[in-house]
C-alpha atoms as one frame of an Amber mdcrd trajectory, in Angstrom:
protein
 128.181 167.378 127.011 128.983 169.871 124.519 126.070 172.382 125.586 127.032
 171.860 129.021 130.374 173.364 128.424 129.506 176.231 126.364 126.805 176.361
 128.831 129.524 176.534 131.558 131.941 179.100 129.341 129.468 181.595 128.353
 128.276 182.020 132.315 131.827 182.234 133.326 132.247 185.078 130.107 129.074
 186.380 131.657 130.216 186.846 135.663 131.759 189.964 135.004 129.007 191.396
 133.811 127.458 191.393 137.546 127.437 192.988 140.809 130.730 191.787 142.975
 128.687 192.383 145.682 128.252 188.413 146.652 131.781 187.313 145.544 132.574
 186.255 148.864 129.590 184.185 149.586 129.320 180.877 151.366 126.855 178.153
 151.749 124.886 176.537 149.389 121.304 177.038 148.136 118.368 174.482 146.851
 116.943 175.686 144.394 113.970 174.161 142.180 113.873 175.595 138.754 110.942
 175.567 136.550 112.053 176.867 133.203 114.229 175.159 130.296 117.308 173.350
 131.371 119.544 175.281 129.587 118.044 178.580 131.642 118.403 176.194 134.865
 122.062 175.526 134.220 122.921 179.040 133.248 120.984 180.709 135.934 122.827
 178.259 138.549 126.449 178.296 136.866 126.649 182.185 136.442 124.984 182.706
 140.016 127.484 180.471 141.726 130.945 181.878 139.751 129.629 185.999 140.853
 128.311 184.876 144.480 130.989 182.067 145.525 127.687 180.313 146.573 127.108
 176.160 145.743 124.096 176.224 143.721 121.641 172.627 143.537 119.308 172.488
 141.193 116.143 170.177 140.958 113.836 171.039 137.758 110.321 170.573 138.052
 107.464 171.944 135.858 105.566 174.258 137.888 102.376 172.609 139.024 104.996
 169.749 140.393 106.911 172.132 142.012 104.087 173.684 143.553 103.421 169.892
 145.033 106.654 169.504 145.810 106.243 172.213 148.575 103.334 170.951 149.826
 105.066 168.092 150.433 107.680 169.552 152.395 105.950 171.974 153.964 106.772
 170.524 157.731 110.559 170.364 156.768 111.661 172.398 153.761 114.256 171.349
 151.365 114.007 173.583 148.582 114.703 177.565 149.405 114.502 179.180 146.370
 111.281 178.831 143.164 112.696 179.761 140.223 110.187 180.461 137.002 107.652
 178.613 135.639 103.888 180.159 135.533 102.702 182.822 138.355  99.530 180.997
 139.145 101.429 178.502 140.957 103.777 180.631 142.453 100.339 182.589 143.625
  99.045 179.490 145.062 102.177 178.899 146.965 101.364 182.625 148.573  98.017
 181.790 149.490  99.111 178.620 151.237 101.786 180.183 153.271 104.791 178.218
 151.545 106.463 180.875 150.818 107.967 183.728 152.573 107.084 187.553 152.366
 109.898 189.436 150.802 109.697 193.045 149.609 112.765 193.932 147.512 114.264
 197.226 146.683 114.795 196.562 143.376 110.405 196.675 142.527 110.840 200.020
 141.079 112.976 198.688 138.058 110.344 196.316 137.439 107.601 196.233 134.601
 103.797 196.999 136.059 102.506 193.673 135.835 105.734 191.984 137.406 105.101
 194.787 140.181 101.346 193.389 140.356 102.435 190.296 140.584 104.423 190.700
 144.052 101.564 193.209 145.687  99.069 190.741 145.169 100.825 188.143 146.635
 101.579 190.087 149.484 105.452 190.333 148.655 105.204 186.548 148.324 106.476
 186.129 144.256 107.452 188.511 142.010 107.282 188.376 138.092 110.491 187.534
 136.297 109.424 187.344 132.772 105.795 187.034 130.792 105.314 185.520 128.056
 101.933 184.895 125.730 100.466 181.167 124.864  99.439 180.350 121.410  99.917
 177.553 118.448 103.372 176.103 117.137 102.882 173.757 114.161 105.386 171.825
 111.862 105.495 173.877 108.135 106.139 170.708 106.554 103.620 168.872 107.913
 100.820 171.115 107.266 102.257 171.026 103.573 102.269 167.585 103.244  98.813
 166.854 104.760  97.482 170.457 103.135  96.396 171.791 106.004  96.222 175.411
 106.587  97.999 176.789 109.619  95.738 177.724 112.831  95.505 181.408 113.022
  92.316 181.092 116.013  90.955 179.090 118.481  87.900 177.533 116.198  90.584
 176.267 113.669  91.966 174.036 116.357  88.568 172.066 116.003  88.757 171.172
 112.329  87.970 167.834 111.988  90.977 167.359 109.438  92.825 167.945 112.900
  92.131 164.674 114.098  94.641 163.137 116.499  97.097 166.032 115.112  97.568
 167.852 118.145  99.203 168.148 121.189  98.877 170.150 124.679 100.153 169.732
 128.650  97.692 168.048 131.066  96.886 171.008 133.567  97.443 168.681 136.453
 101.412 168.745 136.049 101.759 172.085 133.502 101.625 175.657 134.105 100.961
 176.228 130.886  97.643 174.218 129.981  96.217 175.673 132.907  97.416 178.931
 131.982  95.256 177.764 128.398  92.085 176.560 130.485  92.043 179.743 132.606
  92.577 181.468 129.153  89.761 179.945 127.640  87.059 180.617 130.575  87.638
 184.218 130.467  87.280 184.522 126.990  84.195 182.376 126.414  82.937 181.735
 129.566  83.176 178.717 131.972  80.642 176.608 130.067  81.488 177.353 126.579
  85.201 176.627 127.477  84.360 173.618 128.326  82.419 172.399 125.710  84.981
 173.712 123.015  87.848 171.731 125.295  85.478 168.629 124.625  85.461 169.393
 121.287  89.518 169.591 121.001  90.140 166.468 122.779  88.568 164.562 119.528
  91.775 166.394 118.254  94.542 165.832 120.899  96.925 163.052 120.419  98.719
 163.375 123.828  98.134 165.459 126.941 102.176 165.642 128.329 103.658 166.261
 131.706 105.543 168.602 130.576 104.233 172.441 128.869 107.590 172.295 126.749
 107.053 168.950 125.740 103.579 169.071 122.653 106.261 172.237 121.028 109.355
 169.603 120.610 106.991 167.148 119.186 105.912 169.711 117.055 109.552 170.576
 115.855 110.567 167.105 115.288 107.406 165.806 113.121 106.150 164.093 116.126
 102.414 165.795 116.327 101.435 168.903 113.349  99.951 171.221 115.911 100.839
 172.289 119.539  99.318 174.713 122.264 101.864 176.427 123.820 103.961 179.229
 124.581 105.197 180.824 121.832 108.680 182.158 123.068 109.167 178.782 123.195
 109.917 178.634 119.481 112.648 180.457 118.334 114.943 177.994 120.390 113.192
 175.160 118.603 113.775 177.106 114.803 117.197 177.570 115.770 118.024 173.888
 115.833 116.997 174.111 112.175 113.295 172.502 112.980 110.298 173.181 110.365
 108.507 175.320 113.233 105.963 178.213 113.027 104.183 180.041 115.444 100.887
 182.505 115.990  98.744 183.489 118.305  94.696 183.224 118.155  92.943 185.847
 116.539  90.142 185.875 119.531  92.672 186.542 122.219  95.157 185.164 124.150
  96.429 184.921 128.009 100.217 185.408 129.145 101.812 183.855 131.797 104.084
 185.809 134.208 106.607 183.788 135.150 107.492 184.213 138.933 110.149 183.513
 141.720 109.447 182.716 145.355 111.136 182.105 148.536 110.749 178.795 150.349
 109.053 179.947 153.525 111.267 178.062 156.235 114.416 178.410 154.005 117.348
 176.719 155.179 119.669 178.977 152.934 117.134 181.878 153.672 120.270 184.585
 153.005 121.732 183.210 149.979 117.903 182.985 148.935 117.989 186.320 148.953
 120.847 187.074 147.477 119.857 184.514 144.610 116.485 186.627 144.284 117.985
 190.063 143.844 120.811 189.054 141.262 117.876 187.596 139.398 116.035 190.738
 138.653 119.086 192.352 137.430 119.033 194.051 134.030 121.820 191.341 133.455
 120.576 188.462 135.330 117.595 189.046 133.157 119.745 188.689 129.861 120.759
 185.362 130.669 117.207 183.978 128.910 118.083 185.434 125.904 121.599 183.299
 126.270 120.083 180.141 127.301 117.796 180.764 123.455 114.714 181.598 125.278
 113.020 184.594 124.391 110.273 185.975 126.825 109.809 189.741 127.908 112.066
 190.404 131.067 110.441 191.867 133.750 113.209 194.357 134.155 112.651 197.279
 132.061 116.508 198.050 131.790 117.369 195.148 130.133 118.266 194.344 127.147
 115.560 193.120 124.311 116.523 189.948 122.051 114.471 190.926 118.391 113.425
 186.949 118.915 111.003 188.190 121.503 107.208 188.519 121.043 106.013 191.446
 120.578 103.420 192.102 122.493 101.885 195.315 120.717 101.164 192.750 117.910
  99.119 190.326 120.290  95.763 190.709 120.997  95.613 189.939 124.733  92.738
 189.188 127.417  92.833 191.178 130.527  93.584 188.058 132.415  92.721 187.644
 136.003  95.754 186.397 138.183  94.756 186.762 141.162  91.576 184.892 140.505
  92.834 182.028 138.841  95.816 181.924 140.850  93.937 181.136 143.809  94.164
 177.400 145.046  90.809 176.973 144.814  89.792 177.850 141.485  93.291 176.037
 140.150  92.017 172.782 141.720  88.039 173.338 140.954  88.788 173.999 136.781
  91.310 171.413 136.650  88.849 168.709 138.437  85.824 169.427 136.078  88.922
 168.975 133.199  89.806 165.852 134.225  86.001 164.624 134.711  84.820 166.335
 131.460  87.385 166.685 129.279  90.054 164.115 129.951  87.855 160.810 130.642
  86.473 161.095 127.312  87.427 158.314 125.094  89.660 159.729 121.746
């Protein structure tokens, strides 16, 4: 209750920091949100003090969300995506769920956030990016000696056994952000035999790509796979966690927003998505202690966000494997090659 009302105070501090432009809105708008809570709750709260506008809020991790509108295709409830990984949101495109929107404010945007609406066809646009790599608990690895996972290969140490944790693809963004990952930087085969190899490793495949880095923090699992923005929130809290990234290379996610195609709210949806991209709006991450790179190059950078000159990076392929059908192919062989093996 606390963190909902400095939650509540801090957007209310923040509302002058915005555009009056939508003071005098009306309605309401449904929107599902795909990032942290406390980014869900800000995001909605500040939104609905600047714009006047009732804001409902369902979270979902982004593979359910993207199910979610599949579901209500025929009669849409939701009119407004907000976050979670772009391959998703790009699947959404593909699959007509979500409407075409070109907004003025593109030219503010980063390159890749840019590249992320274009190929869509105006469809989703990137909001933030953020790279995936390995959290693990400092005082665990001391107390079991283990040294801490710097690559890939280290994650199949036998002395890893049952030790750590990662999202099952089927419900997370981000493990599918890791299989795609893995398949362009080893090749489809080879990915899959090393993912064979780090089940004998994984304790628990969760429905949630935020959930193996809070085990992590609270002693719960040594090792996770996940994003690493994900964190400084987590060392905050005064939890034993660590973070790198794998010396082979790494994939990002680019976090996205859509609108509902057949939006009920279709005007405060676009109000909703142009407050979002500003410098500002933007900030609010940083505020709800989450740390990846805006996609608005104006705003402001927290020092608890990655650098990304530090990180070696794959040229990863979004729109291939943020088409529907590869999604749905990798995660299939997953579940029939990776995820029916006994542990």
């Amino acid at each position: 209750m606390k963190k909902r009302n400095a939650l509540a105070s801090l957007a209310l501090g923040l509302t002058a920091c915005f555009p009056a432009a939508h003071a005098q809105g009306t309605g309401q708008l449904n929107v599902v949100c795909s990032v942290q809570d406390e980014w869900c709750s800000l995001m909605s709260t500040a939104f609905a003090r600047s714009a006047g506008i009732k804001v409902n809020v369902l979270k979902r991790g982004s593979g359910e969300a993207l199910a979610q509108l599949l579901t209500e295709r025929s009669n849409p409830k939701t009119d407004l995506w907000f976050g979670g990984t772009g391959d998703p949101h790009l699947q959404a495109a593909e699959q007509d769920l979500t409407l075409s929107y070109k907004s003025p404010s593109l030219p503010q945007l980063h390159p890749w956030a840019q590249a992320q609406a274009e190929q869509s066809q105006w469809r989703t646009v990137g909001v933030y990016s953020g790279p995936l790599g390995f959290a693990f608990n400092t005082e665990l690895l001391a107390k079991k000696k283990l040294p801490a996972p710097k690559c890939w290969k280290d994650l199949l140490s036998p002395a890893l056994r049952g030790e750590i944790q990662v999202a099952n693809p089927a419900s997370s963004g981000t493990a599918y952000t890791m299989i795609a990952t893995l398949v362009q930087l080893m090749g489809e085969d080879q990915a899959f035999a090393y993912m064979k190899g780090l089940h004998k490793n994984v304790s628990q495949y969760s429905r949630s790509g935020t959930g193996p880095i809070k085990a992590a923090s609270r002693g719960e699992t040594t090792v996770s796979i996940s994003f690493v923005h994900d964190a400084p929130s987590e060392q905050m809290q005064g939890f034993p966690i660590e973070t790198s990234t794998p010396c082979e290379g790494t994939g990002a996610e680019i976090g996205s927003m859509s609108i509902v195609k057949g939006a009920r709210n279709l005007e405060n949806a676009k109000k909703f998505y142009e407050w979002a991209l500003t410098p500002a709006a933007q900030q609010l991450a940083a505020a709800a202690h989450q740390y990846q790179l805006p996609a608005n190059k104006s705003a402001g950078l927290d020092s608890h966000i990655p650098d990304f000159r530090k990180i070696r990076l794959i040229d990863y392929d979004y729109a291939k494997y943020g088409r529907s059908a590869e999604r749905k192919r990798l995660i299939e062989r997953w579940e029939r090659e990776v995820n029916s093996l006994p542990h």
